[in-house]
C-alpha positions in Angstrom: -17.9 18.7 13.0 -18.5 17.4 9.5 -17.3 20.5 8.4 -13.4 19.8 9.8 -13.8 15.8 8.8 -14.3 16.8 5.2 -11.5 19.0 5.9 -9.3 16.8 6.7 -10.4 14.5 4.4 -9.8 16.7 1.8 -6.1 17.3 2.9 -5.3 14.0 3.3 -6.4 13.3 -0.5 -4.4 15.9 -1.6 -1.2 14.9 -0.3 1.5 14.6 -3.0 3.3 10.8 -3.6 6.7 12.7 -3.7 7.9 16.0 -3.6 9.3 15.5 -7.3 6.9 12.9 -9.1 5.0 14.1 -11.8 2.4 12.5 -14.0 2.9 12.4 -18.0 1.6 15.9 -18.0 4.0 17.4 -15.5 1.4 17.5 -12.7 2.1 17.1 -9.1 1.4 13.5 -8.8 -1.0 13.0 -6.1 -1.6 10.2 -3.7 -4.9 9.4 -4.1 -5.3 9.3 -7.9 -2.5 7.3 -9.5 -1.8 3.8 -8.4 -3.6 1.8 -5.9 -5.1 -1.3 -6.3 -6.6 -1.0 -10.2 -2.8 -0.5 -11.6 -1.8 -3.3 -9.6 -4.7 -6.0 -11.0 -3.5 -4.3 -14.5 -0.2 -5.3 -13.7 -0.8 -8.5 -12.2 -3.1 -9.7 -15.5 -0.8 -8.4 -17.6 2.2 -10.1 -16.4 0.2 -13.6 -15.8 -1.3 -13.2 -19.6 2.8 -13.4 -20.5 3.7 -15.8 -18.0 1.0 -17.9 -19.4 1.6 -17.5 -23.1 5.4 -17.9 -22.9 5.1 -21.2 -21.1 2.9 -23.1 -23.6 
C-alpha cells in the first residue's frame, strides 16, 4: 500500500508545467520545483519595495 502511494506521489511530482517550458538550462520544467508560493512572496516584496520607494 505505501508502496503505490509513494508511487503515485512520485508521478504526480514529476509532472511537467507544459509540454514545451524549459528552465534556463533547457530542462523539462517540472511542476513541483519552479514557482509556487516562494517566487510569488519574491515577487510580491519585490514589487511593494518599488511601489513603496517610487511613492515617497
Amino acid at each position: 500500500d505505501k508502496s503505490e502511494f509513494v508511487d503515485m506521489k512520485l508521478e504526480e511530482e514529476l509532472q511537467l508545467v507544459d509540454g514545451n517550458k524549459v528552465d534556463w538550462k533547457g530542462r523539462s520544467a517540472l511542476k513541483f520545483k519552479y514557482g509556487g508560493m516562494k517566487a510569488a512572496f519574491l515577487m510580491l516584496g519585490k514589487y511593494t519595495v518599488l511601489f513603496l520607494v517610487s511613492h515617497n
